[in-house]
N, C-alpha and C positions, 0 to 999 in steps of 0.2 A: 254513519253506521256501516259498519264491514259486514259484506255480501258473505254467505258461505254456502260452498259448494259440494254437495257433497261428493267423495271421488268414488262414481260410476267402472271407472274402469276396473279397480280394481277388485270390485264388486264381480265383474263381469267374467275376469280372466280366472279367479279362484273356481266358478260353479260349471263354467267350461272347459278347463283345463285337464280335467277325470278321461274324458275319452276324445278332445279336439284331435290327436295325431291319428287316430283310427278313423275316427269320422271324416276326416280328410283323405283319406287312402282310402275309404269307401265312397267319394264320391270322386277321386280321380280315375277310378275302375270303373266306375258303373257309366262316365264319359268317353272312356279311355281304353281299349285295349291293349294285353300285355305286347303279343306279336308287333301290334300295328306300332308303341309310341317307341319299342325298342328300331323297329325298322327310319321310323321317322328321325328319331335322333341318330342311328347311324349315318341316314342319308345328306343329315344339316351338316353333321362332324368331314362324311367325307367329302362336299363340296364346298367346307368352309376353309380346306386346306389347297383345295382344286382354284388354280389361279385363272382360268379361262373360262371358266363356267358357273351358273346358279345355280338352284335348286330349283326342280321340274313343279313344284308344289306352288296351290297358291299363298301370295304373302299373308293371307287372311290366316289361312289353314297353320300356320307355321308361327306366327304369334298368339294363335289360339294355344297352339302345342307349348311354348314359354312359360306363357302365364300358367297353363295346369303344373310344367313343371317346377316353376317357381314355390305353388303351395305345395304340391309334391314335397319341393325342399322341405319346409317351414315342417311339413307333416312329418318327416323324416327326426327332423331337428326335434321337435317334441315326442316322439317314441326316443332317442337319444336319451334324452332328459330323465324320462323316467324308466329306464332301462335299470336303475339302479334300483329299483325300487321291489321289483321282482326277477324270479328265477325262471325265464321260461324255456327250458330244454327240451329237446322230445325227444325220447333213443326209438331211434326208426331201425328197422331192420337191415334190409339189404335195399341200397337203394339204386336206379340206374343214371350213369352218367348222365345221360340225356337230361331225367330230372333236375340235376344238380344247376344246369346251365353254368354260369364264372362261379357259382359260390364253391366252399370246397365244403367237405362233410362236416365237418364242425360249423359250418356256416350253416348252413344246412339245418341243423341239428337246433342250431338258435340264431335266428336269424337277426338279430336284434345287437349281434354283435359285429354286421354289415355296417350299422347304421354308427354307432358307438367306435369304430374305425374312423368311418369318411369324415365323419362331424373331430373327431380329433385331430386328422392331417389338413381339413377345409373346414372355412365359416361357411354361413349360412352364405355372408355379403361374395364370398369367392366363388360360391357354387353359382350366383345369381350372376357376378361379373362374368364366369363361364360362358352361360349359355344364352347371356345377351353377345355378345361378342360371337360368337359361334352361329347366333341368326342372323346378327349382323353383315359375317363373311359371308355367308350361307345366301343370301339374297342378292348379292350384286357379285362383280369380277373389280379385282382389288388389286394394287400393286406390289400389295405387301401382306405377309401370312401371320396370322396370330402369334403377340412376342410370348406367349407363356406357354408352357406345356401343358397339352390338352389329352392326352393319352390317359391319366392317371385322372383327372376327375369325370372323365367320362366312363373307362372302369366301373369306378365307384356309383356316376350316376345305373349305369346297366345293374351294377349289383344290387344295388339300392328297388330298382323296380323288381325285380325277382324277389330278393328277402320281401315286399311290401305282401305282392301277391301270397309267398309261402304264409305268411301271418295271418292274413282275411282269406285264408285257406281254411287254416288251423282255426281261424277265430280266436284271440289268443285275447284275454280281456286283461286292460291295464288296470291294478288296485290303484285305489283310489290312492293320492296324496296322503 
């Protein structure tokens, strides 16, 4: 007699799917400060290029910071997804530089099109190879410097944290599938 199973997951990915990328940016915030994880990942980017030296952090501290930013990604990656699904613009008036941080005003404006960029020029699995590689260098003194160019997804990760925050600013609620 043939066993049948019934498939769970799929079950599971349908009824979670409605709001898993905001739920995840809400609790990488409410771990996570915006100042602190932008300072943190500068600090891994510019000692993972620095051939003489670590990072002053502890290793605990700095693979805790990975791992959030990894679901970061995944969180990212699903607002992507359903970016198509709605329209969400806001015409802000006059706003100040400062505010803006990297994004520009159309960014700004919708931030959702930060996300729907990086996920087009990067995967998820290159955002991940990223920033393991990057604690990697970032943790020891090394003879050789990361072969791929790290400027441009690190960009994107900065921009990526800034649009997350303007979003669960805004509260911006994804319709449903």
């Amino acid at each position: 007699m043939k066993k049948t199973r019934p498939d769970l997951q799929s079950r599971l990915g349908k009824s979670r799917k409605k709001h898993f990328g905001i739920k995840l940016m809400e609790n990488y915030f409410k771990l996570n400060d915006l100042t602190a994880s932008k300072e943190l990942l500068n600090d891994i980017i510019s000692y993972a290029v620095k051939r003489n030296s670590w990072i002053k952090e502890h290793p605990s501290v700095v693979f805790h910071f990975q791992q959030a930013m990894r679901s970061f990604i995944r969180a990212g990656y699903f607002i992507a997804l359903q970016e198509k699904k709605r329209i969400a613009t806001t015409q802000l008036e006059d706003v100040s530089p400062l505010a803006l941080g990297l994004l520009s005003e159309k960014e700004y404006q919708n931030p959702l099109l930060v996300f729907k960029k990086a996920f087009r020029e990067y995967s998820i699995k290159e955002f991940d190879y990223f920033i393991s590689g990057m604690v990697h260098f970032s943790l020891g003194i090394y003879d050789h410097l990361p072969e791929r160019n790290i400027i441009s997804p690190y960009i994107h990760l900065t921009k990526m944290l800034d649009a997350a925050y303007i979003i669960l600013e805004r509260k911006i609620k994804i319709a449903p599938l």
